[in-house]
LOKEBA-944451 format. One record per residue (C-alpha): residue in one letter; x, y, z. Coordinates in nm, 2 decimals. Layout:
<rs>
 residuo      u      v      w
       A      X      Y      Z
...
</rs>
This chain:
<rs>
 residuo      u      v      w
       X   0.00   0.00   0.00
       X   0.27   0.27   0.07
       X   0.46   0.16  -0.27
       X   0.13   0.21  -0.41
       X   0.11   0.58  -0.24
       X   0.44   0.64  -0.29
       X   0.37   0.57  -0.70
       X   0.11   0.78  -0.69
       X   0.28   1.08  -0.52
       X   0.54   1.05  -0.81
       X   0.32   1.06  -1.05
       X   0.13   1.33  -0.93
       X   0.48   1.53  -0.89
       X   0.61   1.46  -1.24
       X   0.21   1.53  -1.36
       X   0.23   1.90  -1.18
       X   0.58   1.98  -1.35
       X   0.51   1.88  -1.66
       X   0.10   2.02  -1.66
       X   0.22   2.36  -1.67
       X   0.44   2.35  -1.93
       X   0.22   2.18  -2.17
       X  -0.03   2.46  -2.13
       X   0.20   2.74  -2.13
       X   0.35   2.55  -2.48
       X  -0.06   2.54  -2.59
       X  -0.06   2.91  -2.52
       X   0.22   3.02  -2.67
       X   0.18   2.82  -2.97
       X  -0.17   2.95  -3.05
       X  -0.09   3.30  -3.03
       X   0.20   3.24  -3.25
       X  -0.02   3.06  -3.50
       X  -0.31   3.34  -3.49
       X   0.02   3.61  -3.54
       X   0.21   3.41  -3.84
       X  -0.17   3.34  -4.03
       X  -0.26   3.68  -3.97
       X   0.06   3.82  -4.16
       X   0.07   3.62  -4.41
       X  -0.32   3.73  -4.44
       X  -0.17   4.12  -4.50
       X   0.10   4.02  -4.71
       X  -0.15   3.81  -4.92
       X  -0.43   4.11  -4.94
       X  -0.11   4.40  -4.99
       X   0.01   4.16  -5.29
       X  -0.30   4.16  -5.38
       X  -0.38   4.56  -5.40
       X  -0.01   4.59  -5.54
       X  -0.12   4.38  -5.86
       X  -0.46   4.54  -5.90
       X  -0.30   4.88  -5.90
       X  -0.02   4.77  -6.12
       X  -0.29   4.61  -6.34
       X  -0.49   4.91  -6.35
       X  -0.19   5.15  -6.46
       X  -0.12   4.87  -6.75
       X  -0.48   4.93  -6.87
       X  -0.48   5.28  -6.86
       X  -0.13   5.31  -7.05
       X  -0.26   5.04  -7.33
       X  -0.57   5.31  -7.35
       X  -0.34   5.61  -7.38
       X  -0.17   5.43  -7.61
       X  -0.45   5.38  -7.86
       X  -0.60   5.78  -7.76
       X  -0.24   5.88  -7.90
       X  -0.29   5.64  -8.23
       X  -0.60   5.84  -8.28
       X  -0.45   6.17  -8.25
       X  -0.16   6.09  -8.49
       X  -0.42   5.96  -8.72
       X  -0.57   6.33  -8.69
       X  -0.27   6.49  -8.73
       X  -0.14   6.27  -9.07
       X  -0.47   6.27  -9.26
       X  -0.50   6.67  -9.17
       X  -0.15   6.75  -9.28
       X  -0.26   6.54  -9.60
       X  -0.54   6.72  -9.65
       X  -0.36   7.07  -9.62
       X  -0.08   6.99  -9.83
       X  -0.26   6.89 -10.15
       X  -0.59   7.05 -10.25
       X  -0.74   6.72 -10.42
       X  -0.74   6.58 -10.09
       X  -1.06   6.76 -10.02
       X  -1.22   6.58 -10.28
       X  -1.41   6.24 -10.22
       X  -1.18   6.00 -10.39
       X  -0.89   6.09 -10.33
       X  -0.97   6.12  -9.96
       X  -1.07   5.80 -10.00
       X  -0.74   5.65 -10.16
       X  -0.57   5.80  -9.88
       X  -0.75   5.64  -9.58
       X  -0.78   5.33  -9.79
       X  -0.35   5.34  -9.81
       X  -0.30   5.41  -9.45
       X  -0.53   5.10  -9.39
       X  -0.72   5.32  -9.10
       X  -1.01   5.08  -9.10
       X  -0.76   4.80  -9.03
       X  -0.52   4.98  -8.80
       X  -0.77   5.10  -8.59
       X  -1.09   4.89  -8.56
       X  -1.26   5.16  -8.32
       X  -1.29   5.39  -8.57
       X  -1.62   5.37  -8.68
       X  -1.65   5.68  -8.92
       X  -1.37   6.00  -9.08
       X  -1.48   6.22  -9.28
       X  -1.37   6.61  -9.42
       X  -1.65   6.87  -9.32
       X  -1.64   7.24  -9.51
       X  -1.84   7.50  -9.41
       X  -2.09   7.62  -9.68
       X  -2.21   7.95  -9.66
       X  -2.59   7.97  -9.83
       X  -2.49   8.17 -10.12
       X  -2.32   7.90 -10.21
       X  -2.53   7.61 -10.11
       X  -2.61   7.54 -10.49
       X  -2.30   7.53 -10.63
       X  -2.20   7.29 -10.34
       X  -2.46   7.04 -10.47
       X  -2.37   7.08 -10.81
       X  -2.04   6.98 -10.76
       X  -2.14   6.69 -10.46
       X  -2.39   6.54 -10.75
       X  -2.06   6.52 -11.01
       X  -1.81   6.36 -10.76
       X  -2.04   6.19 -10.44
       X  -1.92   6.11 -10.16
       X  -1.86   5.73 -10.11
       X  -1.89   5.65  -9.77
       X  -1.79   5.31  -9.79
       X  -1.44   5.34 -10.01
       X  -1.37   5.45 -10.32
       X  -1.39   5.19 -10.56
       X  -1.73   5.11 -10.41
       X  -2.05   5.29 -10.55
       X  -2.12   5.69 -10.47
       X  -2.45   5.77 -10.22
       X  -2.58   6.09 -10.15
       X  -2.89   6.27 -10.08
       X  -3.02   6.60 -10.25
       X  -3.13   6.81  -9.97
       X  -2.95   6.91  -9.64
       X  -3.03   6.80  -9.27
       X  -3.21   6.95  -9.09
       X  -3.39   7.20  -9.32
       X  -3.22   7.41  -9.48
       X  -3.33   7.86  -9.40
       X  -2.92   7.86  -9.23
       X  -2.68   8.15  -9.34
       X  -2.41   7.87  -9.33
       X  -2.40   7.51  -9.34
       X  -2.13   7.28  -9.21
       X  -2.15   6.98  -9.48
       X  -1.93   6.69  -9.58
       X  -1.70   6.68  -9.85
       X  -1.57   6.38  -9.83
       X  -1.56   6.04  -9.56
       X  -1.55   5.69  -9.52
       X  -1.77   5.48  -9.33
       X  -1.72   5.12  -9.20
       X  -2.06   5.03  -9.19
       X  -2.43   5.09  -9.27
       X  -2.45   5.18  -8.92
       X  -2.20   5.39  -8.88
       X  -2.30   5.61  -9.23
       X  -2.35   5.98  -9.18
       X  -2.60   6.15  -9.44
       X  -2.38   6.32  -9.70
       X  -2.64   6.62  -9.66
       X  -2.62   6.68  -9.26
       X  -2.54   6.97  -9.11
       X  -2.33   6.91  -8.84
       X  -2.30   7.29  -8.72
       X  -2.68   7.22  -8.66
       X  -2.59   6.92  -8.44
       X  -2.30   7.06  -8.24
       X  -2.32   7.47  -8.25
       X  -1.94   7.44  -8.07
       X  -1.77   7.37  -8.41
       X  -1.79   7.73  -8.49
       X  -1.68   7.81  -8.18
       X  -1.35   7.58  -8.24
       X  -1.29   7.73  -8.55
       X  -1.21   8.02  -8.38
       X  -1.02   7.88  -8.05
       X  -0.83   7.63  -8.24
       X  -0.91   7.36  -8.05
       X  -1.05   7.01  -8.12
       X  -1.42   6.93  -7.95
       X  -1.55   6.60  -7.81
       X  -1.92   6.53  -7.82
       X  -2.12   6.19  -7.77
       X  -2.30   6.06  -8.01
       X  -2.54   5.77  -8.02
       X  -2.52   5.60  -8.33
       X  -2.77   5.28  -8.39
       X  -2.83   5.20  -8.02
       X  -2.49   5.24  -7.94
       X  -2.29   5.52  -7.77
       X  -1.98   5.66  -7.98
       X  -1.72   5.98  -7.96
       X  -1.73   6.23  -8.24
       X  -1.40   6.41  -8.24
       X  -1.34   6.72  -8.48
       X  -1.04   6.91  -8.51
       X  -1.04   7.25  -8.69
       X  -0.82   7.21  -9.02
       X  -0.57   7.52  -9.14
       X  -0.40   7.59  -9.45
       X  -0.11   7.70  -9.23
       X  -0.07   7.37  -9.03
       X  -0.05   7.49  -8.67
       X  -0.37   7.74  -8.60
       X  -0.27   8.10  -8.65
       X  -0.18   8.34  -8.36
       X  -0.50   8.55  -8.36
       X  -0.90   8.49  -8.44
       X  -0.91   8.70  -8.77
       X  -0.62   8.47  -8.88
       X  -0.76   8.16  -8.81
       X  -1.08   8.24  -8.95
       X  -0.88   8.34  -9.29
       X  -0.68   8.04  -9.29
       X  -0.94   7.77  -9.22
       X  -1.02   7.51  -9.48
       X  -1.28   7.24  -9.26
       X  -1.35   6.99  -8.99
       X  -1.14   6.68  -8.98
       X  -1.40   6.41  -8.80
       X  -1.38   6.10  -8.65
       X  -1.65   5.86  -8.49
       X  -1.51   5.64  -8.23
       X  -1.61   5.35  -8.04
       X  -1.46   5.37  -7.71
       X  -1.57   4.97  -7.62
       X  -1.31   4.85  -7.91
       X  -1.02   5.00  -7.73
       X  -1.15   4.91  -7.35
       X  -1.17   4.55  -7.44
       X  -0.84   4.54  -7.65
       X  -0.70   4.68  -7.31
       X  -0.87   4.45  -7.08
       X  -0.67   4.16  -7.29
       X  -0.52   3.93  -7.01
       X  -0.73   4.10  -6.71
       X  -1.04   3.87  -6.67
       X  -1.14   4.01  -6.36
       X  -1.12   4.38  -6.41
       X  -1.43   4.59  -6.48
       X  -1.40   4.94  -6.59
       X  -1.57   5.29  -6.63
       X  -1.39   5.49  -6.94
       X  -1.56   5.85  -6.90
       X  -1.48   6.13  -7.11
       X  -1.57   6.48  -6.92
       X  -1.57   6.83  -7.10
       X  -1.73   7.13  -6.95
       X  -2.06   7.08  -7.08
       X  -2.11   6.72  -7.13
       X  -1.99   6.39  -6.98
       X  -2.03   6.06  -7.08
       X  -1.93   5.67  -6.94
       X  -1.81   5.40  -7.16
       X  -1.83   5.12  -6.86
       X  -1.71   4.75  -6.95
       X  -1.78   4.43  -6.67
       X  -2.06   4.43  -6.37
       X  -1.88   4.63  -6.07
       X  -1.88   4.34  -5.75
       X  -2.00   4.48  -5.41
       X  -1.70   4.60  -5.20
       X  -1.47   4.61  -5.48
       X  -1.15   4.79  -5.53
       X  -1.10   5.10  -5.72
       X  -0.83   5.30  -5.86
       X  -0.85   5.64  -6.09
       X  -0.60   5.67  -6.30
       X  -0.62   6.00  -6.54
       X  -0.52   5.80  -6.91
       X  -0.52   6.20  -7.14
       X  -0.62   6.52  -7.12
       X  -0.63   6.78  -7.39
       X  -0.64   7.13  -7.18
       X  -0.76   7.36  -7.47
       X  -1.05   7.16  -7.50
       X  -1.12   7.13  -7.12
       X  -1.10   6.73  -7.26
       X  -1.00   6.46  -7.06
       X  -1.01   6.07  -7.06
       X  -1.04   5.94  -6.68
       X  -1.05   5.58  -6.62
       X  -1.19   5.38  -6.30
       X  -1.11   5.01  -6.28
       X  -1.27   4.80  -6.04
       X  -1.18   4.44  -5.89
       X  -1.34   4.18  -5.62
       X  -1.24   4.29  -5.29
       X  -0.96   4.17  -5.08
       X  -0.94   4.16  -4.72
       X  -0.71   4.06  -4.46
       X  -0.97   3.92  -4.26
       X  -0.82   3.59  -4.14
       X  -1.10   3.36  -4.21
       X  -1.14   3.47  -4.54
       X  -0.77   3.40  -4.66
       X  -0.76   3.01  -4.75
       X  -0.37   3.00  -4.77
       X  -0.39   3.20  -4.40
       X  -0.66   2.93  -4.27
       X  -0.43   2.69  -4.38
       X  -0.10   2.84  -4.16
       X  -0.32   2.88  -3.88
       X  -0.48   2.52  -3.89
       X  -0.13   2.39  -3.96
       X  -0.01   2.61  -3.65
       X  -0.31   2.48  -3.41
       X  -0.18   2.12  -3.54
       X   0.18   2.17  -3.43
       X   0.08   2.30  -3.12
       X  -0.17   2.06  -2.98
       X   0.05   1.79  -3.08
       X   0.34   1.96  -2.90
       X   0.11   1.99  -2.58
       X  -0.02   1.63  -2.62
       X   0.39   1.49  -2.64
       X   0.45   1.69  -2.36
       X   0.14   1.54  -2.16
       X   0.25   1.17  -2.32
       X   0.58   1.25  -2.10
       X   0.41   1.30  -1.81
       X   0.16   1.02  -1.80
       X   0.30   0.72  -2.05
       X   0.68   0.77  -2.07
       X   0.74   0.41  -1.97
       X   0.45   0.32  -2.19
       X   0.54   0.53  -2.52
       X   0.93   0.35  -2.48
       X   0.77   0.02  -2.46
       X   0.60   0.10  -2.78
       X   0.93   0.22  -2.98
       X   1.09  -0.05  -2.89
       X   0.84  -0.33  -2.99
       X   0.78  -0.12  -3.31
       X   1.19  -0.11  -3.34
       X   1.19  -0.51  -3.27
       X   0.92  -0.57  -3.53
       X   1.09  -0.33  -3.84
       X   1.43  -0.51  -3.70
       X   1.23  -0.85  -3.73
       X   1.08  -0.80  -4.10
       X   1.44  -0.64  -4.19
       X   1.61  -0.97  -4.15
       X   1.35  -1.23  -4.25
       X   1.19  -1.36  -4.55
       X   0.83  -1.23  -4.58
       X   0.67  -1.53  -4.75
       X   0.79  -1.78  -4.50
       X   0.93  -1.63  -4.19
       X   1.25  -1.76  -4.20
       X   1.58  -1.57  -4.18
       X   1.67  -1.40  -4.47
       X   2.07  -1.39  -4.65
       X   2.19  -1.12  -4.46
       X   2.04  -1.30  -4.14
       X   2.17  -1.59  -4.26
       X   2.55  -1.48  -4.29
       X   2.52  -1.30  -3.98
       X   2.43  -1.63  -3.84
       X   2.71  -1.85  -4.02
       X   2.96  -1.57  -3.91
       X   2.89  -1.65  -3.59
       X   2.89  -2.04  -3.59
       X   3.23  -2.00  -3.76
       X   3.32  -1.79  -3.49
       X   3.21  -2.01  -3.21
       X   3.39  -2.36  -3.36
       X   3.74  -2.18  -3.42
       X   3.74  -2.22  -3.04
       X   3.56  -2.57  -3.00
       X   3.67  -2.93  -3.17
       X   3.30  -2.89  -3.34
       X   3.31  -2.85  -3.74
       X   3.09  -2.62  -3.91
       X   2.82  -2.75  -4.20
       X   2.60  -2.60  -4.43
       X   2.32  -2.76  -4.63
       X   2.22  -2.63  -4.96
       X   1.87  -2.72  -5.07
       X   1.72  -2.67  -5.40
       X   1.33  -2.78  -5.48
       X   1.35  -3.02  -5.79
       X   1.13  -2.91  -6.06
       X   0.99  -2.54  -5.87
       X   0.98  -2.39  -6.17
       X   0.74  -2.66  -6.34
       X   0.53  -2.66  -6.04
       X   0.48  -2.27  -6.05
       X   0.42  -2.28  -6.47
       X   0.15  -2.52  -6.43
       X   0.00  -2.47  -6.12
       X   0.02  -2.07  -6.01
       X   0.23  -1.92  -5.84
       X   0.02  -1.93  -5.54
       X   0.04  -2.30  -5.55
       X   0.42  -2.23  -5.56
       X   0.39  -2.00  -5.29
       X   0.20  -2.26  -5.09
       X   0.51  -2.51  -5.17
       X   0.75  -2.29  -5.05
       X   0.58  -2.25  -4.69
       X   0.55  -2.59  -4.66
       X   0.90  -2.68  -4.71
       X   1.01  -2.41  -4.47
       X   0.80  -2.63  -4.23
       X   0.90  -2.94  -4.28
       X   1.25  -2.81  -4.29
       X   1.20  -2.66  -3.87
       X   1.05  -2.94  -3.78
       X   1.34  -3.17  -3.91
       X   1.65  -2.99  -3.78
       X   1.77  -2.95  -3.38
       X   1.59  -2.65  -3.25
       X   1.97  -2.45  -3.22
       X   2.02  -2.52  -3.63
       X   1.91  -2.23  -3.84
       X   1.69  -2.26  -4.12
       X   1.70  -1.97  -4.41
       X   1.55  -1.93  -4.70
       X   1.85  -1.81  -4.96
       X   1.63  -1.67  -5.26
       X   1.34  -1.84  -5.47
       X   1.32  -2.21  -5.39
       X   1.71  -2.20  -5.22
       X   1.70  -2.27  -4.86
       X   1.97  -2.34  -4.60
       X   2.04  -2.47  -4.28
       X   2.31  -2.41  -4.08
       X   2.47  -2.74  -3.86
       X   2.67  -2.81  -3.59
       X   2.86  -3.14  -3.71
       X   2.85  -3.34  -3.36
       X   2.91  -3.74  -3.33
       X   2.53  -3.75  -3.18
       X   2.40  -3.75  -3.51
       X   2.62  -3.73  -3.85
       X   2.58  -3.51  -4.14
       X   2.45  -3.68  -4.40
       X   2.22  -3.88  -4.17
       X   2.06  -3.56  -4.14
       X   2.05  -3.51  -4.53
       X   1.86  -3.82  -4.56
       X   1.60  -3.74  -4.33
       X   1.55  -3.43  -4.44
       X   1.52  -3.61  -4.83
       X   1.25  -3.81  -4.68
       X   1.04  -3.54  -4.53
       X   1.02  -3.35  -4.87
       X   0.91  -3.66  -5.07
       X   0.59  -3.65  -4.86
       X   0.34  -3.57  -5.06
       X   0.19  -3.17  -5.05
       X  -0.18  -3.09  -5.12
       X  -0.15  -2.74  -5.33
       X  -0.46  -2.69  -5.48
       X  -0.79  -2.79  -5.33
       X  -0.96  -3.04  -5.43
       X  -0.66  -3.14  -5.67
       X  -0.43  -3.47  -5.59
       X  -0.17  -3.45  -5.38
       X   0.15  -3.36  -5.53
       X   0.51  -3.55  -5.50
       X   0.83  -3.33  -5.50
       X   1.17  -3.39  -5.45
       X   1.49  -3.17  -5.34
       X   1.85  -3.18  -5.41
       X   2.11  -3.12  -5.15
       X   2.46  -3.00  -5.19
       X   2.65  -3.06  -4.81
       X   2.99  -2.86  -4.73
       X   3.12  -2.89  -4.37
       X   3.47  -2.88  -4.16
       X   3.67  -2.55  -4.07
       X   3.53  -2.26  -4.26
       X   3.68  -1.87  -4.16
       X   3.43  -1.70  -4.38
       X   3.07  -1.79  -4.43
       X   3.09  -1.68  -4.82
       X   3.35  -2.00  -4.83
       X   3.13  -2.25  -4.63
       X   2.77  -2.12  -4.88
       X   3.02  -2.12  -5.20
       X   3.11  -2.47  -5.14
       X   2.75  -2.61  -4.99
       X   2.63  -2.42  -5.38
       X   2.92  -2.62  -5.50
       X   2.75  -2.98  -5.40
       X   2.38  -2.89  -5.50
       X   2.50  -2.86  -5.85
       X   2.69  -3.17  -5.80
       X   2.38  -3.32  -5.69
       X   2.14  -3.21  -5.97
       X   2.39  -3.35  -6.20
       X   2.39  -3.69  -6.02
       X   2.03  -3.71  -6.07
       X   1.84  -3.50  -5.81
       X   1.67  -3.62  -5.52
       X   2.00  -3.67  -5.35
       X   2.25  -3.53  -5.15
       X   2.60  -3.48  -5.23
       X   2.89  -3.39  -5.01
       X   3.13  -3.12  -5.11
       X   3.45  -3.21  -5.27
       X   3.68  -3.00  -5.41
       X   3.86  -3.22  -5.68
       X   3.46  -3.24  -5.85
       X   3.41  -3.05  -6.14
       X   3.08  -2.87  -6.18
       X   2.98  -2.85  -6.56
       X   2.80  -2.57  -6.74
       X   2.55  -2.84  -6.84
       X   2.46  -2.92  -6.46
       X   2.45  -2.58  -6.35
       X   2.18  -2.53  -6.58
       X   2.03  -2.87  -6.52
       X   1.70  -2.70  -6.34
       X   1.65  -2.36  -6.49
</rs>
């Protein structure tokens, strides 16, 4: 009873030592968990901001990209058209566009045309000369369409009319005979600053850009109002679809949606692209401005939301889980200490025993393996250097294995192979060893005594293989027979003692099998008998 007591005392000692320190591990390790998921959670939702605003200046740089394109467009065709007169005509306004492949090169552009401005005195004359050379709005080798009277009514004292354009659609056509001074009063106006204008325009159900740029014979607008007014020849205009250049620059940014708004003082319009998520990010990059006109281009991109909420960062989660882990099973080791040292040894020690065990024996039968085998002749050999014992080795082949395992399965073989391993204990002094060498090869190592000699033993252990072995149920009983090769006196290496025990089983096989045969050096073994049971 006081043993018992005094047990318990020590375990309650070692218990209150080692309780403390498994929860101050539990603690420590779950705050450290909570602090290492918890920055990873920033670094993942800062990455994640970083990219989205790296993203978004990439977008807005692709669309300033293709704003510039447009203006240099402008600029070309309108040092074209100021450099040669004929340019002003429809054809050969045509011919150029067509050669700069503008269509192609820029597939927002839905409509560019020349405008001239028409004063009403000479209104007639205009559509004398429009009903001799048209305007083709869709290229110039394509037929001429125009209409007789100008849009809307005409009563003006001036008309801003085209004198030449290309379209690339039905839908995009302009009537030849519209007034577009009449649309957008601010042309005039622009004539006189200088300055291109910005206007939307809904086209067909869908919401476009007119741009138009005041044209001079001089190239850069002169200095003062009179001078500009003298020098003007027309209206270089474009219709643009905005959409065409926000997709081309959402290329390789799936989950980006934008707003592309173009403000001037007295209108504003939105050119949006992708459903905006709840929550989402933002960023407002300005992509152009054009300060004379009061004209810029301001673009909003938009992302899901990121937090650095813990819970909703997987790869966080995942730290933090692992983190928990780690610490409850430091806690629990700690615990397992305290309560089942004794216990936990006992168990690495079996499991040692048993990975020790299957290390060193055969798996089929359970007999000792060829490492465990020389292991065990090394020490036999060791033991009769110092006793008048000799050492002896048995070689023992199956006759016919192979046959057995072609005709019959190899479970049947299998089944063979664990029976002879049997018969082979049970035959032998309990201090012999037993091994299986490889396939149907087994061995038994003997201490060479005067109680019982050799090759006494090799004939009893003939006669217990003859016996026959039941391998397949319900199938006779089948016969087999082994061949023994015998090698035994003063060995100092087991390689020597199993070379010359190999040596007499191929003796044997040549004798005729079902025999055994006792080593002897002057015996020749031919190629024919090694190969006598392959």
């Amino acid at each position: 009873m006081l043993a018992l007591r005094h047990l318990l005392s020590a375990g309650r000692t070692r218990l209150g030592i080692w309780l403390p320190l498994a929860l101050l591990i539990l603690l420590v390790g779950l705050t450290w968990s909570v602090v290492l998921a918890q920055s990873l959670a920033n670094s993942e939702a800062k990455n994640a901001r970083d990219a989205f605003r790296f993203a978004s200046d990439e977008i807005a740089s692709s669309l300033k990209l293709s704003i510039s394109h447009e203006e240099d467009l402008v600029v070309s065709t309108s040092a074209y058209v100021v450099r040669s007169p004929a340019a002003r005509t429809p054809v050969a306004f045509d011919r150029w566009i067509e050669s700069v492949e503008a269509l192609r090169r820029f597939p927002e552009l839905e409509n560019i045309g020349f405008t001239v401005l028409v004063p009403a005195s000479r209104l007639a004359a205009f559509k004398a000369h429009e009903a001799k050379d048209p305007i083709r709005p869709f290229g110039a080798q394509r037929p001429g369409a125009w209409e007789a009277g100008v849009l809307p009514s005409e009563g003006r004292s001036f008309y801003c009319l085209a004198a030449a354009g290309t379209a690339r659609s039905a839908e995009a056509y302009m009537p030849v005979g519209l007034d577009y001074c009449a649309l957008a009063p601010t042309m005039m106006y622009d004539r006189d600053a200088g300055a291109p204008s910005y206007a939307p325009i809904t086209l067909a159900g869908k919401t476009t850009l007119g741009v138009s740029t005041p044209v001079y014979s001089t190239g850069a607008p002169p200095g003062t109002v009179v001078a500009r007014r003298r020098a003007f020849l027309g209206w270089l205009g474009e219709l643009l679809v905005p959409d065409v250049v926000i997709r081309r620059a959402l290329e390789g940014h799936p989950n980006i949606a934008v707003k592309f708004s173009f403000s001037l003082p007295t209108s504003h319009v939105v050119f949006s692209h992708g459903g905006i998520p709840k929550g989402a990010m933002t960023d407002t990059p300005v992509v152009h401005s054009v300060p004379e006109a009061h004209a810029r281009w301001v673009l909003q991109t938009f992302m899901p939301g990121v937090t650095s909420v813990l819970f909703n960062r997987p790869n966080a989660m995942l730290r933090l889980l692992a983190g928990v882990l780690l610490t409850l099973l430091a806690s629990s080791f700690i615990l397992l200490l305290a309560t089942g040292r004794r216990r936990a040894l006992a168990l690495v020690a079996a499991k040692t025993a048993e990975l020790a065990h299957l290390a060193a024996h055969d798996p089929l039968t359970g007999l000792p393996n060829r490492t465990l085998v020389l292991d065990r002749a090394t020490q036999l050999i060791a033991r009769h250097m110092r006793h008048p014992e000799l050492t002896a080795a048995l070689f023992i082949d199956i006759d016919g294995f192979k046959e057995v395992n072609d005709t019959m399965g190899h479970a049947a073989g299998d089944r063979l192979l664990r029976t002879v391993a049997e018969r082979l204990q049970a035959t032998v002094r309990e201090q012999d060893t037993v091994g299986r060498m490889s396939g149907d090869e087994f061995v038994v190592l003997f201490e060479a005594t005067s109680d019982e000699p050799i090759e006494a033993l090799a004939d009893r252990l003939n006669r217990v293989l003859r016996e026959p072995v039941l391998l397949t149920p319900g199938a006779a009983p089948v016969q087999v027979t082994a061949s023994i090769g015998i090698a035994y006196g003063r060995y100092t290496t087991p390689d020597e003692l199993l070379r010359d025990a190999d040596m007499a089983l191929y003796q044997a096989k040549g004798a005729g099998r079902d025999r055994h045969v006792l080593f002897s050096a002057s015996a020749e073994v031919t190629p024919e008998m090694a190969a006598k049971d392959i």
